[in-house]
ZAZAVEX-44146 format. One line per 8 residues: number of its first residue (from 1); their letters; for each residue x, y, z of N, C-alpha, C, O. Coordinates in steps of 0.1 Angstrom, whole numbers. Layout:
REM residues N
NUM> A> X/Y/Z/X/Y/Z/X/Y/Z/X/Y/Z; ...
//
This chain:
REM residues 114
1> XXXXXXXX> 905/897/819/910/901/806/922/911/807/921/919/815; 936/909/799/943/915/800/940/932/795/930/935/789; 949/941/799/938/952/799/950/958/783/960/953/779; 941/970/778/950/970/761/957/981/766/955/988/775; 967/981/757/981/990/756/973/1005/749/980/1016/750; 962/1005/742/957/1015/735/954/1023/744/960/1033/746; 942/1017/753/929/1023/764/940/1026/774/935/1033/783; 952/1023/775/962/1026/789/970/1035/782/977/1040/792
9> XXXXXXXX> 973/1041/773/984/1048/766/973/1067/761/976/1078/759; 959/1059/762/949/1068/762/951/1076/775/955/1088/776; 946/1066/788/942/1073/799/956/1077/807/956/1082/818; 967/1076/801/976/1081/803/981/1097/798/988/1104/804; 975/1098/785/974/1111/778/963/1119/787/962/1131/790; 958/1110/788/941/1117/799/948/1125/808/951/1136/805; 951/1118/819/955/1119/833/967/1126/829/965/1137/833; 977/1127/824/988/1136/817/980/1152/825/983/1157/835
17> XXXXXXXX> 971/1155/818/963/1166/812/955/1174/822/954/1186/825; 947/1160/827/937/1164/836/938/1158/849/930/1162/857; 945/1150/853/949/1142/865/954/1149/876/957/1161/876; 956/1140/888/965/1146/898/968/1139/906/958/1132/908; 980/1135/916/983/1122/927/986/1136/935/989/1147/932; 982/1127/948/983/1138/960/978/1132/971/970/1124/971; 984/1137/980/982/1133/995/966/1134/1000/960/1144/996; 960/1125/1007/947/1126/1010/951/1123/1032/955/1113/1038
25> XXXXXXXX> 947/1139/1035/950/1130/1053/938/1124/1059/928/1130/1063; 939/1114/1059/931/1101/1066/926/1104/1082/914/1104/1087; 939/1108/1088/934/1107/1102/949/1115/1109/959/1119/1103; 947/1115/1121/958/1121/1128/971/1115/1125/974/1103/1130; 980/1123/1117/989/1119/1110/994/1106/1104/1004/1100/1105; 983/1104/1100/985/1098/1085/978/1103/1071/968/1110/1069; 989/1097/1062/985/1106/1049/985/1091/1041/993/1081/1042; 974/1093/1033/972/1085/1018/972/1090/1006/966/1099/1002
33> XXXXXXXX> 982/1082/998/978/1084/982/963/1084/977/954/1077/981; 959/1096/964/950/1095/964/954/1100/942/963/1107/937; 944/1094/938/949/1097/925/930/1105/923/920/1100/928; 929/1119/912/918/1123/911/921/1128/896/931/1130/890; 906/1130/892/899/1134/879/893/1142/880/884/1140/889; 892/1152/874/874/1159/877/874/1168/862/881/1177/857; 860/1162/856/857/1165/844/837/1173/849/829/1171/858; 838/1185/834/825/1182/836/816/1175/826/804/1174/826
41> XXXXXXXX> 826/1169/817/819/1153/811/821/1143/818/831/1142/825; 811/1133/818/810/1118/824/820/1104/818/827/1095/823; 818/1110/804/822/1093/792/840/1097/797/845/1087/801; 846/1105/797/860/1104/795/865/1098/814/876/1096/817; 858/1097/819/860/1096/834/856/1079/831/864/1071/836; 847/1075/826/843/1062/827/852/1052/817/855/1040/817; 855/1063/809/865/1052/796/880/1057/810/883/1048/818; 882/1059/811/894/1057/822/895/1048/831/903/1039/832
49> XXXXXXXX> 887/1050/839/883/1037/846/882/1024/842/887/1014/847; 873/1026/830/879/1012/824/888/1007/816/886/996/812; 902/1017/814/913/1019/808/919/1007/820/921/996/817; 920/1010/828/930/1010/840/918/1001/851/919/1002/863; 910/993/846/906/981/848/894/976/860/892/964/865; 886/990/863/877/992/867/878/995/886/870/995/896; 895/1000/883/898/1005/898/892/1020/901/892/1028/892; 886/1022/912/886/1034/916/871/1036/916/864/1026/915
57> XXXXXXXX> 861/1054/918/854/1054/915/847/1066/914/849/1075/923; 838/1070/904/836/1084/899/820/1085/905/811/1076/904; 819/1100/913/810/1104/918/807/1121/911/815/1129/906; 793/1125/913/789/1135/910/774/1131/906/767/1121/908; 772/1146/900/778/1156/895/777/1166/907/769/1164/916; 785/1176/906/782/1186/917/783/1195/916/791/1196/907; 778/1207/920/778/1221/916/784/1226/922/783/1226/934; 794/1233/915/804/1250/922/796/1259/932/786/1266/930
65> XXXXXXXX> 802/1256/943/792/1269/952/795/1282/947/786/1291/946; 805/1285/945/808/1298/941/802/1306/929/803/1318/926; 796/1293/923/790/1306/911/780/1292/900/782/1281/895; 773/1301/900/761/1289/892/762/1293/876/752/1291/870; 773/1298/869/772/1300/857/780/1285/853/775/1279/844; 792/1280/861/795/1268/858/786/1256/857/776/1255/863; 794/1243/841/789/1232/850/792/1225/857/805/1223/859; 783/1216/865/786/1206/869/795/1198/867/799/1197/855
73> XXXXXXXX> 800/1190/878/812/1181/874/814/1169/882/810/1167/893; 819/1162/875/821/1147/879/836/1147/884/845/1154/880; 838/1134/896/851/1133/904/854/1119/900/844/1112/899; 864/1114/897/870/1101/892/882/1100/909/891/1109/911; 880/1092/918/891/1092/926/895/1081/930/886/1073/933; 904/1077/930/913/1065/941/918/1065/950/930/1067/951; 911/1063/959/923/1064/977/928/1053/984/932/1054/996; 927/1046/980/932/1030/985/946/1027/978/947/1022/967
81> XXXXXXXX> 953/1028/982/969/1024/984/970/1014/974/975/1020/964; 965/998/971/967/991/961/961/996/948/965/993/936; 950/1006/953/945/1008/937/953/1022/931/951/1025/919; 961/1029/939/968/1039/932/979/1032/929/984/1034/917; 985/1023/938/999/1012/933/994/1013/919/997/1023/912; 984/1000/913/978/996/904/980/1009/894/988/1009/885; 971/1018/896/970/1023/884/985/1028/882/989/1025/871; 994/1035/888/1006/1040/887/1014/1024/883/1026/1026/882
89> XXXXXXXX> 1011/1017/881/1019/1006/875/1013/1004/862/1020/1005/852; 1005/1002/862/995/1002/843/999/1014/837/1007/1011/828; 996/1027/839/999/1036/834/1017/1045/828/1020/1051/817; 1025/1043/843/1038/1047/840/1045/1049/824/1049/1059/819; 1043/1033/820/1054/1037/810/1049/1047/799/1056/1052/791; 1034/1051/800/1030/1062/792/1026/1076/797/1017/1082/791; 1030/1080/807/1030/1092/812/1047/1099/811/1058/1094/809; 1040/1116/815/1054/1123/813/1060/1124/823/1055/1119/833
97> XXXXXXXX> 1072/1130/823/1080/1129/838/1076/1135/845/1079/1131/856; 1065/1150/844/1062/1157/858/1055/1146/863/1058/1143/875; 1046/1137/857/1031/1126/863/1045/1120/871/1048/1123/882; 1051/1112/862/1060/1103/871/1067/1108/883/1071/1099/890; 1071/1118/887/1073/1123/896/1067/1128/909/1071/1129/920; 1053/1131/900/1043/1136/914/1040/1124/918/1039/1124/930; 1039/1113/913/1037/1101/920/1044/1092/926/1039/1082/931; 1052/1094/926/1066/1087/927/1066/1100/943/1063/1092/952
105> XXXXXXXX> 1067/1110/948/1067/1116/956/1059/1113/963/1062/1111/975; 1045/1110/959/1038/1108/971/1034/1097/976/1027/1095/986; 1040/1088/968/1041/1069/971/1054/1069/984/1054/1061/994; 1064/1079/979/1075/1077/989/1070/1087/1003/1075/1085/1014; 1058/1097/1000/1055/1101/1011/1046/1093/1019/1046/1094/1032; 1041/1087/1016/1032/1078/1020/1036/1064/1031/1032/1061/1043; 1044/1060/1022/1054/1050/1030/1064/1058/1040/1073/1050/1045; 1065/1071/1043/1075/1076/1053/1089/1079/1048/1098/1080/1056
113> XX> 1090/1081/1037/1110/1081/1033/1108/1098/1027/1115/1103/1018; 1101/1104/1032/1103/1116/1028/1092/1125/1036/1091/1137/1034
//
């Protein structure tokens, strides 16, 4: 199913907000793209996921060591190279320029040109 311009212009407002692309180090110098979420609601992590076509995958809930007055929270992550491609291609034309830039940095860090 083609995926909707709504649910993608959504999780784009999402990830705007609450998102993040960033380096994940794999192994002795190497670095991967990694795209993350972390809510301590469930449904807005899951309606994103399925925004953007059922890539990726949300784990939790987990507790703050540092202090038990928090809640728990859930991780939305992507660390596989095609599926951060993916979502940074669905997403783009509705994100703002800082998103488009932190990802665009770490795609070029990734592949070595920076």
């Amino acid at each position: 199913a083609p995926l909707s311009e709504v649910k993608l212009a959504w999780a784009a407002g999402y990830f705007d907000g609450e998102g993040h692309t960033g380096l994940d180090h794999k192994r002795q110098s190497t670095w991967s793209a990694k795209i993350q979420i972390g809510s301590t609601d469930l449904e807005p992590l899951e309606r994103f996921k399925d925004a953007v076509g059922g890539v990726g995958s949300i784990n939790g809930p987990y507790k703050r060591k540092d202090a038990d007055h928090y809640r728990p929270y859930w991780q939305y992550s992507c660390a596989n190279f095609e599926g951060v491609q993916h979502i940074v291609a669905v997403l783009w034309k509705h994100l703002s320029e800082p998103k488009r830039s932190q990802m665009a940095d770490v795609l070029r860090a990734v592949r070595g040109e920076i």
